[in-house]
C-alpha positions in Angstrom: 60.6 135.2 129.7 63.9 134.4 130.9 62.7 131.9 133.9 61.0 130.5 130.8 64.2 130.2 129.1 65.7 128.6 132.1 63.4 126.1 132.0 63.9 125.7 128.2 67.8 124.7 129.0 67.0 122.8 131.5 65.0 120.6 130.0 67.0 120.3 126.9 69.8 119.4 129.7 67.9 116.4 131.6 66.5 115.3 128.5 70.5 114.8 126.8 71.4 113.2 129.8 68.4 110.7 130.1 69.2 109.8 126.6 72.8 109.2 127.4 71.6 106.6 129.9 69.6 104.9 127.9 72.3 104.4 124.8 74.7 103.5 127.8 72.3 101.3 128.9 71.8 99.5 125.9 75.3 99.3 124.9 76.1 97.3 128.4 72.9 95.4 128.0 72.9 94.2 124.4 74.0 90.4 123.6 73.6 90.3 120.2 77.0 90.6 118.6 75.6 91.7 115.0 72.9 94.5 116.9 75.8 96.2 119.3 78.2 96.4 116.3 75.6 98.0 114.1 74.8 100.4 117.3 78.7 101.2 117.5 78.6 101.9 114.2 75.0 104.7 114.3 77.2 105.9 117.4 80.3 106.7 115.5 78.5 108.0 112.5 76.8 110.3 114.7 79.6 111.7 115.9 78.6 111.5 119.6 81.4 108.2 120.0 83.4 110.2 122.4 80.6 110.5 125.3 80.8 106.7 125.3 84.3 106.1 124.5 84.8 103.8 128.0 81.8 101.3 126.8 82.7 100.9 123.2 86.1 99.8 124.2 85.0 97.3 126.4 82.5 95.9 123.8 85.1 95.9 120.7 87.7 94.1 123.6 85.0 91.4 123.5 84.2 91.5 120.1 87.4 91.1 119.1 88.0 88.3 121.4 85.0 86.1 120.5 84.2 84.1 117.1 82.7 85.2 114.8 80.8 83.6 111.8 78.6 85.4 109.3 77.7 85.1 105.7 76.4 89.0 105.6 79.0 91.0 104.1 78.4 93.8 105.4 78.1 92.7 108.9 81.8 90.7 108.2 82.9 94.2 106.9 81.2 96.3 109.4 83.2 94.0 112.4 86.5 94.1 110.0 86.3 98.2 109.4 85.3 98.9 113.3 87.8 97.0 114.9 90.5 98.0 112.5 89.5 102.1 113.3 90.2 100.9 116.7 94.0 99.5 116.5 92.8 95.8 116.9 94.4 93.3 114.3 92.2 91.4 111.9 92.6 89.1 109.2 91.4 90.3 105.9 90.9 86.6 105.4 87.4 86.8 106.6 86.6 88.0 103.2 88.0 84.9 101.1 84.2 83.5 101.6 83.1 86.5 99.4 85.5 85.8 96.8 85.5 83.5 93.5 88.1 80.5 92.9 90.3 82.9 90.8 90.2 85.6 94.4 87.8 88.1 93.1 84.9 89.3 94.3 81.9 87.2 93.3 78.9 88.5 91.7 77.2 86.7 94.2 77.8 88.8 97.1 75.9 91.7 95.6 73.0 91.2 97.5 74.6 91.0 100.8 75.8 94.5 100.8 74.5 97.6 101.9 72.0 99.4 99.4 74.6 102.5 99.4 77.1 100.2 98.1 75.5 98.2 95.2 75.3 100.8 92.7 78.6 101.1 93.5 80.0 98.0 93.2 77.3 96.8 90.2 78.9 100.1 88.4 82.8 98.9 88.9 82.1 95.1 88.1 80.2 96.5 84.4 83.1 98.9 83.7 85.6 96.4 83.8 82.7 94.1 81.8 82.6 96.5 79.0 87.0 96.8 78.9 86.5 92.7 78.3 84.2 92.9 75.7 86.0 95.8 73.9 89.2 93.9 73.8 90.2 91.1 71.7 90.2 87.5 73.0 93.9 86.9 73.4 93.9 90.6 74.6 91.8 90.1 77.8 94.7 89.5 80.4 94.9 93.4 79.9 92.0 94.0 81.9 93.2 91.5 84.6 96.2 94.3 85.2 93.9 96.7 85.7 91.6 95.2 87.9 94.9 94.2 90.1 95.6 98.1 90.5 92.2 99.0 91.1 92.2 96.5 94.2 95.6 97.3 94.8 94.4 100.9 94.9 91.7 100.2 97.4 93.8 98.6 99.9 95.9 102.3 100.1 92.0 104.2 100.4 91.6 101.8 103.3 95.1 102.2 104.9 94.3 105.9 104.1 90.9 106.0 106.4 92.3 104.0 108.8 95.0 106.2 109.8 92.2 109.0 109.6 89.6 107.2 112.2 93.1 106.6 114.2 94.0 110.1 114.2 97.5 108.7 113.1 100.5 111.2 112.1 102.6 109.7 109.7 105.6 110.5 109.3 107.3 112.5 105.8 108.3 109.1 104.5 105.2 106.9 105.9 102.9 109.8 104.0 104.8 110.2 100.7 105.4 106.1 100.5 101.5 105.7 100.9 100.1 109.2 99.3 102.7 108.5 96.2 100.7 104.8 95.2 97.3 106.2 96.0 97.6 108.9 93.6 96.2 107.1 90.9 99.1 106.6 88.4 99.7 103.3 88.9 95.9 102.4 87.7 96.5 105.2 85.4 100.0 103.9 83.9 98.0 100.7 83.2 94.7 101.4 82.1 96.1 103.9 79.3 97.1 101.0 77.6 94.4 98.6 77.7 92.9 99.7 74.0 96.3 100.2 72.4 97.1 96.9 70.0 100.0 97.9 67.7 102.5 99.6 70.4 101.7 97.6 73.6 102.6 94.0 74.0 102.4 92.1 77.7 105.7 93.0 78.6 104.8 96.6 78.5 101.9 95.6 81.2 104.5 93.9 83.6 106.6 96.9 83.1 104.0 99.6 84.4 102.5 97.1 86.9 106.1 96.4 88.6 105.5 99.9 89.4 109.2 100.6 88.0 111.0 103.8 89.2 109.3 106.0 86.1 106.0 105.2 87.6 106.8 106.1 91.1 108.1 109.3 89.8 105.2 110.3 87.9 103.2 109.1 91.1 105.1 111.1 93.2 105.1 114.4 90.4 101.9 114.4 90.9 101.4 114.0 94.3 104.0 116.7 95.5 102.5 119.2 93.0 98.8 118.2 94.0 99.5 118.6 97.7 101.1 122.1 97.3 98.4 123.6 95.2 95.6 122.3 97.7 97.7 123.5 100.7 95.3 126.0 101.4 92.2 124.7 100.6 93.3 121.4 102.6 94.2 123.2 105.5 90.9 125.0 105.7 88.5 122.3 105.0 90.8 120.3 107.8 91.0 117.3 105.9 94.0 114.5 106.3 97.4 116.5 106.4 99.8 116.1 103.2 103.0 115.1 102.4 103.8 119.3 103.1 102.3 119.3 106.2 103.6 116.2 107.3 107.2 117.9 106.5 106.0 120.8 108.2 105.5 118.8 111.0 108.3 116.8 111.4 110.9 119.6 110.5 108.9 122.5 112.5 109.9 124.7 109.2 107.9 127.2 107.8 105.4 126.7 104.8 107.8 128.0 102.6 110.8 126.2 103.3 109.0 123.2 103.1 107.3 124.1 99.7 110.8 124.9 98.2 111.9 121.5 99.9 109.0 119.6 97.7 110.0 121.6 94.7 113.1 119.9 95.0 111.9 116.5 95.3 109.7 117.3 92.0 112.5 118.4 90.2 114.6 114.8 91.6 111.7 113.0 90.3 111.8 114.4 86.6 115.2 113.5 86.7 114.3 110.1 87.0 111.2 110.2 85.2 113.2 111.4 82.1 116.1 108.9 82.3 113.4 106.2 82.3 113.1 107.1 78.7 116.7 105.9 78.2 116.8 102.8 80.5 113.6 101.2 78.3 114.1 102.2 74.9 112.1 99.2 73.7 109.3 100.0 75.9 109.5 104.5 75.0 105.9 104.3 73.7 104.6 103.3 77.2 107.2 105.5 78.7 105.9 108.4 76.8 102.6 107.7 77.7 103.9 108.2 81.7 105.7 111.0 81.0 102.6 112.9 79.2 100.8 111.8 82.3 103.1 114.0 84.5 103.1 116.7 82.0 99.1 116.9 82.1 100.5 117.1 86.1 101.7 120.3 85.3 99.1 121.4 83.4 96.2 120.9 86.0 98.8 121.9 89.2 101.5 124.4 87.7 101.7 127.4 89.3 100.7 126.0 92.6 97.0 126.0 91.1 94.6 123.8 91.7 93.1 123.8 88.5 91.5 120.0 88.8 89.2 121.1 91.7 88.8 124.3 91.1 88.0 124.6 87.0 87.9 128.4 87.1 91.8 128.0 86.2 91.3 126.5 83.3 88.9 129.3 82.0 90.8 131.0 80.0 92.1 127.5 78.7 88.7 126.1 77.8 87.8 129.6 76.1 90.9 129.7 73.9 90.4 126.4 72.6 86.6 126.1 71.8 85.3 129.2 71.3 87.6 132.2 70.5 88.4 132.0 67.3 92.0 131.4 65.8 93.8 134.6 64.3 94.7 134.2 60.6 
């Protein structure tokens, strides 16, 4: 039984490594540009990059040094995301192919990306469809702020992965400058307007999309509070460290004192957040709307709860509103 057992291991053993020959192999042998990237990318993907770490370098070096043409978006975005992950510079203006006159994406290009991502895309192009056809005609440049965030937004995902596939540390400031505008608010201080006629005009638009201090504020409200009440969870599901642990990090301070330090900075930013109220007194019906945005903040985060992931918090909430009934 156990000489069988040996045997077992053994060949499990010889059997990994002739494998590992062969993708080695292939990786030094393959010519076609398009094929070795995609291989990269399975290797990656399956998490078994690092027993081949010296050959992948080697080919991106060459990859990255050679021309490339391609019409294939994904294979211009697989070449785009894979040297990027590893700290080589390229130009996002190998996507301006993709793009219409007016430098969005064309409907076009739909069929040239991966099946994962149609739905996806097809789904984003018809919700910002159904915001133009809602809208009055000499309301539609609404939806063009919008769609700027949103894209605007997806460059901070991406600078967001990229630092993750880099295994990059940011520092405090680096984390909160880039966690603050990928919270959402900015897309969020926008897009609460686009179906409001009588209180918002255009200059209300280029007020939230200047992404003036009573955004950044509630951007950074929310952040700070969202990052303390997902400490925990975050730390044990090992995802990308917070603007906390960052702190934590750079000020080798306890979890405490850093929590109490980001308390502060909450507190700093309601300051601000509030005084916005004063500085555009023509514009306080947007404002409000920003302000009511942090306050829901509160509601979903107070009490260093993380009531937006985990709804259980909001029992009691949810109970009191739609089914107990009201004393009289």
């Amino acid at each position: 039984m156990y000489a069988s057992k040996q045997r077992s291991e053994q060949w499990m053993v010889e059997r990994a490594n002739k494998l590992k020959e062969d993708v080695s192999t292939r990786l030094q042998t393959c010519n076609n540009v398009v094929e070795i990237m995609h291989l990269v990318d399975a290797i990656q993907r399956l998490g078994i990059d690092h027993l081949f770490k010296q050959d992948i370098c080697s080919i991106l070096s060459v990859i990255n040094g050679s021309e490339f043409h391609s019409s294939n978006l994904h294979d211009v975005a697989t070449r785009f995301r894979l040297l990027r992950e590893h700290g080589f510079w390229v130009s996002s203006d190998a996507f301006n192919k993709f793009r219409g006159s007016d430098g969005r994406w064309d409907e076009s290009a739909i069929p040239l990306l991966p099946d994962y991502l149609k739905k996806f895309y097809c789904k984003i192009l018809n919700i910002f469809k159904e915001f133009e056809d809602q809208v009055a005609v000499n309301e539609k440049y609404r939806v063009s702020y919008a769609k700027k965030e949103f894209q605007n937004l997806s460059t901070y995902y991406l600078q967001e992965a990229e630092w993750s596939h880099q295994d990059y540390k940011p520092s405090f400031k680096e984390q909160v400058e880039l966690s603050t505008m990928s919270s959402t608010v900015p897309l969020l201080s926008v897009s609460a307007m686009l179906g409001s006629y009588e209180t918002v005009t255009n200059e209300a638009f280029q007020w939230a999309a200047s992404h003036p201090s009573g955004v950044i504020a509630c951007a950074k409200i929310m952040r700070f509070m969202n990052d303390i009440a997902a400490f925990k969870c975050r730390k044990s599901k090992g995802d990308s460290e917070s603007s906390l642990e960052c702190y934590i990090d750079e000020h080798k301070v306890t979890s405490k004192v850093a929590i109490d330090k980001i308390d502060a900075l909450i507190e700093d930013q309601w300051r601000t957040l509030n005084q916005a109220r004063y500085e555009h007194s023509s514009l306080l019906p947007v404002v409000r709307r920003v302000v009511n945005l942090a306050a829901a903040t509160v509601f979903f985060y107070g009490g260093r709860k993380d009531a937006y992931t985990c709804i259980t918090h909001l029992q009691e909430v949810i109970d009191n509103l739609f089914f107990k009934p009201v004393p009289i």
